[in-house]
C-alpha positions as CSV (number, residue, x, y, z in Angstrom):
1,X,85.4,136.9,115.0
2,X,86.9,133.6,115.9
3,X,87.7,132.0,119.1
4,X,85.6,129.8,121.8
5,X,81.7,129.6,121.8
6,X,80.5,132.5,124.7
7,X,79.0,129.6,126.8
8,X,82.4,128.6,128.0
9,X,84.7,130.1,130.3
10,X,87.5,132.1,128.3
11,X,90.1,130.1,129.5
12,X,88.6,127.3,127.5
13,X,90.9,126.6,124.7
14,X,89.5,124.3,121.5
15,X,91.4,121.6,121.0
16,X,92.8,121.9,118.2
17,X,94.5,124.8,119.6
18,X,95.8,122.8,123.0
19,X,96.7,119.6,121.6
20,X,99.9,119.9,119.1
21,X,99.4,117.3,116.1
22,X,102.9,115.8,117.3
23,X,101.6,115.1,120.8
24,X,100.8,111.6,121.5
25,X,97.6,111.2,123.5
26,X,96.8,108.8,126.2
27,X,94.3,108.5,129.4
28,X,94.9,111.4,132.0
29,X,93.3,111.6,135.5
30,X,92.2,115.0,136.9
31,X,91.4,114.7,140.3
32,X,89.3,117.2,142.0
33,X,88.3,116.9,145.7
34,X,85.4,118.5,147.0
35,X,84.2,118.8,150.9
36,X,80.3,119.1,150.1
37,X,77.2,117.3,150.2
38,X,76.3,114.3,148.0
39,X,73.7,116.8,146.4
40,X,76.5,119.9,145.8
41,X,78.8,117.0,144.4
42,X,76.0,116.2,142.1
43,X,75.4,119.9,141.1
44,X,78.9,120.3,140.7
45,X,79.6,117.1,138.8
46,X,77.1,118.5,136.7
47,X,78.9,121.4,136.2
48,X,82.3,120.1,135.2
49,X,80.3,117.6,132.2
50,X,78.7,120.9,130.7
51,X,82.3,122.5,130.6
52,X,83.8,119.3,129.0
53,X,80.6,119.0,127.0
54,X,78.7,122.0,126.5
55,X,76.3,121.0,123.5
56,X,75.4,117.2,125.0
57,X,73.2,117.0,121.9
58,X,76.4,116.9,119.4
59,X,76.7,113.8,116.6
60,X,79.5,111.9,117.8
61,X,82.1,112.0,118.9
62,X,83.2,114.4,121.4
63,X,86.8,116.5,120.0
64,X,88.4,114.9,123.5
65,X,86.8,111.5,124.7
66,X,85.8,112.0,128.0
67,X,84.4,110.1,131.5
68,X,83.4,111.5,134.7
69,X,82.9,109.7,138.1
70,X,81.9,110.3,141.3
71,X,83.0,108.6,144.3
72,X,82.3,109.2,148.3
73,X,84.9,109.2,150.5
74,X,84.4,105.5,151.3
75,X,84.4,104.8,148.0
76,X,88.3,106.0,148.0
77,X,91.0,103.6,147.4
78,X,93.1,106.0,149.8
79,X,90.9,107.4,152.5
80,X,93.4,109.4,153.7
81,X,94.0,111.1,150.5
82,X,92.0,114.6,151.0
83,X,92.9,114.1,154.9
84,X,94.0,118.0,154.0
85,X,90.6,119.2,152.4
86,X,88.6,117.6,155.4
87,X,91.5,119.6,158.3
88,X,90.5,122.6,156.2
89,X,86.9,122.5,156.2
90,X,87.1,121.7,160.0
91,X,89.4,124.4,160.7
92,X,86.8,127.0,158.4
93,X,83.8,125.5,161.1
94,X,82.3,123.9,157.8
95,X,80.1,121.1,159.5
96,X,80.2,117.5,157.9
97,X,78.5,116.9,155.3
């Protein structure tokens, strides 16, 4: 039975399969904005790099090259960009984290 390696989600996809041959590649941002502790956004974070990566002990390199980062909201070059997430989590009685 093909198909993706049962550690992943299902709706992982290989690459092979996602990425037609045609396709030119370049740098793509996914941005993902979290109201949490520093130590959830660590967990998390943690989280997203086994999903991108799931055997971190793989020969080089990975099928999609790959970087994660973590910034506070200071660390923001807009501070106002998750000005939405934050009116949420106030409106839910979430306290600060």
């Amino acid at each position: 039975m093909s198909g993706p390696p049962r550690s992943l989600p299902p709706q992982f996809v290989p690459e092979q399969e996602c990425v037609p041959v045609s396709e030119e590649r370049g740098v793509h941002e996914l941005r993902l904005g979290l109201y949490a502790s520093r130590e959830e956004a660590e967990r998390i974070k943690e989280r997203v790099t086994a999903l991108l990566c799931p055997d971190p002990g793989h020969a080089p390199p990975c099928p999609v090259p790959w970087s994660v980062l973590l910034l506070s909201g200071d660390d923001l070059d807009d501070p106002d960009a998750y000005e939405e997430l934050v009116e949420q989590a106030r409106i839910e009685g979430r306290p600060r984290p």
